[in-house]
N, C-alpha and C positions, 0 to 999 in steps of 0.2 A: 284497316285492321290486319294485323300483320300474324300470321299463322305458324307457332314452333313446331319443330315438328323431337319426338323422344323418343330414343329406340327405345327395345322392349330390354335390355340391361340396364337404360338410367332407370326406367320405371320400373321396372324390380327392384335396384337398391333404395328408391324415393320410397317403395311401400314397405319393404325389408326394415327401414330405419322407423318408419312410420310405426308399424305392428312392435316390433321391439322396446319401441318408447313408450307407448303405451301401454303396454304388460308394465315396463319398468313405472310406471306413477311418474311420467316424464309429463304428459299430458295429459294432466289431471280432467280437460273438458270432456275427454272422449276417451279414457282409462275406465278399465270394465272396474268395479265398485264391490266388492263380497266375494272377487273370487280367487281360486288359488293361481294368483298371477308367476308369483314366483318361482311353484310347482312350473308351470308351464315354459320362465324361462330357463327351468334347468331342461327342463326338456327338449325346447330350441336348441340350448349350445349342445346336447347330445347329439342331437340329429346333425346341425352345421359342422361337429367334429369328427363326426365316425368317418372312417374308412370306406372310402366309397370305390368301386371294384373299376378299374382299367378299363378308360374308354377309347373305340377305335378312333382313329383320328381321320377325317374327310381328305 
């Protein structure tokens, strides 16, 4: 048995795409059911577009 190993960047975008699709009724098995999804994705793209303030650089 052969072990991947995922930094923590793929698996943030792997759950990033995951939670987003599923607000969007992308997948329907595990898409929350009665609630204001759409409210929430405008809320996502609020927060991933704002202006986020200058960070120092290592």
């Amino acid at each position: 048995m052969t072990e991947e190993t995922v930094s923590e960047q793929e698996l943030a975008v792997a759950w990033m795409t995951a939670y987003t699709e599923s607000l969007a009724q992308q997948r329907r098995e595990i898409a929350p059911i009665d609630e204001p999804c759409y409210q929430w994705l405008l809320t996502l793209k609020e927060i991933l577009t704002e202006d986020l303030p200058d960070t120092p650089k290592a």
